[in-house]
N, C-alpha and C positions, 0 to 999 in steps of 0.2 A: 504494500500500500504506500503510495507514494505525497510525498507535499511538494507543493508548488507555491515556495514563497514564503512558505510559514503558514500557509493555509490550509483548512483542510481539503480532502479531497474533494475532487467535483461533486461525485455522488454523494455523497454528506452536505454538500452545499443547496443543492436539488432537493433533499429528502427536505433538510432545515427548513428550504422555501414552501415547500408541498406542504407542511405540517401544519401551519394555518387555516389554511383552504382548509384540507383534510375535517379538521375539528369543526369548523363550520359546520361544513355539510352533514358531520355528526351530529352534532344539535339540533340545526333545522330538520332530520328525519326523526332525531328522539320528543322531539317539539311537536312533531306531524303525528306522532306515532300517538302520542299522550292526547292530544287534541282527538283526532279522531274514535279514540277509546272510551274518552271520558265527555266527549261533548254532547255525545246522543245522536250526532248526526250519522246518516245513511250510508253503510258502505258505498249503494248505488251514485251518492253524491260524491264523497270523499272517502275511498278505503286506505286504509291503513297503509303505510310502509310493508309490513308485515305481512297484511292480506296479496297487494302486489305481487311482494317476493313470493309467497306461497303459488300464487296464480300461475307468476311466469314458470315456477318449476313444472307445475304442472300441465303447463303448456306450450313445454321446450321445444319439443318437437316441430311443434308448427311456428314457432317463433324462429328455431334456427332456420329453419324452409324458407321465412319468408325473409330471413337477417342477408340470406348469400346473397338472393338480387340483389341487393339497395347496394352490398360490398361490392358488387361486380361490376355495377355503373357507375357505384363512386370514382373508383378506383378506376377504369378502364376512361371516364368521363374527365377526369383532372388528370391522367396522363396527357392524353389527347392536350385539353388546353394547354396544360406546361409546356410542351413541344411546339403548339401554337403561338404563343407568347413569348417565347425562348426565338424564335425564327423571326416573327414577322416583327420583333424588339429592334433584331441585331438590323434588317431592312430598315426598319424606320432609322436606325441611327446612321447608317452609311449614307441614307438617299433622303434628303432636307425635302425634295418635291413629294416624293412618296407623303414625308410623315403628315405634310399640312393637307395630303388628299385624303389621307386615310384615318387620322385620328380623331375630325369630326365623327366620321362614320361609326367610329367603335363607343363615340360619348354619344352619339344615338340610340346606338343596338341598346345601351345601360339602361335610357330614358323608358323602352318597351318595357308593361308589366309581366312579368310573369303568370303572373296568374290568367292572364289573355292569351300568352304566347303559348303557354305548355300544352292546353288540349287542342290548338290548332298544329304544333307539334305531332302530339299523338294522333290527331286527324289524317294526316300526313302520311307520316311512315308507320302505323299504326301500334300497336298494344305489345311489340318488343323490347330487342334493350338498346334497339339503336335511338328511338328518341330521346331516354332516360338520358344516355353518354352523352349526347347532342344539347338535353337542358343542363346538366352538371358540366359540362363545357362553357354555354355560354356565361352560367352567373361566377363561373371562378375566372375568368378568362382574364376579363380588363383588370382586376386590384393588381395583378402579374406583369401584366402589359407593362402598365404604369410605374411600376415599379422596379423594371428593368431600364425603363427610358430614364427615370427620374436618376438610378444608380448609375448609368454610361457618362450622365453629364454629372455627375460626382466628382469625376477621375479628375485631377490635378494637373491645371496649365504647364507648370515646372515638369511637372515628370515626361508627358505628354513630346513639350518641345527636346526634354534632352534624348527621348530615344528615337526623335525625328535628327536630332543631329549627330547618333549615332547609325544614321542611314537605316534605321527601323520602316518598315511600311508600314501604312495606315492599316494592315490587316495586324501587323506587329504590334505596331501603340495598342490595337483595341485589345490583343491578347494580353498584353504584360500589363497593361493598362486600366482600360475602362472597363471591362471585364471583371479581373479582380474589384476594382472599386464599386464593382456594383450588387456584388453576393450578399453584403448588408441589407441594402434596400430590396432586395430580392425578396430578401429571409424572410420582410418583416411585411410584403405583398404576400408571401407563399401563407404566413400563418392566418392573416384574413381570408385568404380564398379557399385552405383546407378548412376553416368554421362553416363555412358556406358551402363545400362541397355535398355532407350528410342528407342534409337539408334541403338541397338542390332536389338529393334525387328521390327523397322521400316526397316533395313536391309534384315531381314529375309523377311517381308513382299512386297519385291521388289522383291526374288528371285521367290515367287509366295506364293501368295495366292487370297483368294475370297473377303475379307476386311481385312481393317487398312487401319491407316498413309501411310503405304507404297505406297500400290497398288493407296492410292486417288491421292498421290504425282505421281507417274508413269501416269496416267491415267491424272490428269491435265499439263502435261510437255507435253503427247504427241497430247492435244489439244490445245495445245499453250496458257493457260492461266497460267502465270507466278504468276497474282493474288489467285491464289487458291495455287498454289502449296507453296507460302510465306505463307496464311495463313496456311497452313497445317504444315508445320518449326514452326510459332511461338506457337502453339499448344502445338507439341511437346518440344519445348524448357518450356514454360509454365509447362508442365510435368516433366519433367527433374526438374525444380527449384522448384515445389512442393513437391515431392522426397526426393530433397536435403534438404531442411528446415524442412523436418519430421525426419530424419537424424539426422540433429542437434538438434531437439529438442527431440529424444529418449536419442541421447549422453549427453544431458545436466539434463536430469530424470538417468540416469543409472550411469553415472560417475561424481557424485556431486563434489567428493575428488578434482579433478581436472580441472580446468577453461578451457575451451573451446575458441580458440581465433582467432575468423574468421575472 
């Protein structure tokens, strides 16, 4: 086990930070748990913590059924964008005409609601997983974009010109360059658009499909089991923060230079 500085280790550093959170959310469910127990009120309105957990055990089966789609368009859906974003970034920064024709266009696609876009989506290409990938594409797409362009022009005049005067090419400065300087501001687009990626496609998955998150949340709302459809939220939130902490722990492999500070 090793220190760095006099300090402790990273993962001790992590856990110290987590432990706050942590005890929160402990209270607010031993809070929820006491409230619903002793208030009178209706499992059918507000069940229990308790009652949930008990629920979702007993209805793993079809929760993990319906947990792999929403995993499959997340994930296959925010690759796509990352790749999206990662390309037509590095275009916009090489080509000045490109970015002023094309970045209206992508602060418009933002302006469209979703909630309008997605079952004219599913209209479309219909009740598959290629719409899902398609809407968890576009709402992760731009915080990435943005945040690639914004880190390019980060990069430092001074460094810029000396390895122009070291006969460096503009493909070279942007390598040693504006590139690295822009992993930061990457980092911190990539953690907004993985919040937004779960979500995405449990959205999509409400405007229609055959499984996921979605359709299970739809389908236990409209049988009035409020227990299912919580468990199926904490799942998904569960997702979301798994996400997030692979997030931070690529940003903390890839951008050593710079402390991470969550």
């Amino acid at each position: 086990m090793t220190m760095t500085n006099g300090r402790r280790p990273a993962w001790r550093q992590t856990v110290a930070r987590a432990l706050p959170a942590i005890a929160a959310v402990l209270v607010l469910l031993v809070l929820w748990e006491l409230y619903a127990r002793l208030s009178g009120i209706r499992p059918t309105t507000l069940p229990a913590p308790s009652r949930i957990a008990v629920q979702a055990w007993a209805n793993r089966a079809t929760l993990i059924d319906n947990t792999i789609p929403t995993i499959k368009a997340t994930l296959i859906g925010f690759s796509l964008s990352l790749a999206a974003a990662f390309v037509l970034s590095v275009l916009l920064d090489f080509s000045k005409l490109m970015r002023q024709a094309l970045i209206p266009l992508f602060i418009i696609s933002q302006t469209l609601p979703l909630v309008a876009i997605a079952p004219l989506v599913v209209l479309w290409l219909g009740f598959g997983l290629l719409p899902k990938i398609l809407l968890v594409a576009l709402v992760t797409f731009f915080p990435m974009l943005v945040a690639w362009l914004r880190g390019f022009g980060a990069s430092e005049p001074e460094i810029e010109d000396l390895l122009y005067s070291m006969g460096a090419t503009r493909f070279g400065v942007f390598h040693r360059a504006r590139l690295p300087a822009a992993l930061p501001y990457f980092f911190a687009g990539f953690r907004i658009s993985i919040t937004y990626a779960v979500v995405g496609a449990i959205f999509a998955e409400y405007a229609g499909a055959a499984k996921g998150l979605g359709i299970y949340i739809l389908n236990a709302k409209n049988s009035f089991r409020p227990d299912l459809v919580l468990a199926a939220v904490f799942i998904s939130a569960g997702l979301t923060l798994v996400l997030f902490g692979a997030t931070v722990l690529v940003e903390r492999l890839l951008v050593r230079w710079r402390p991470v500070n969550d």
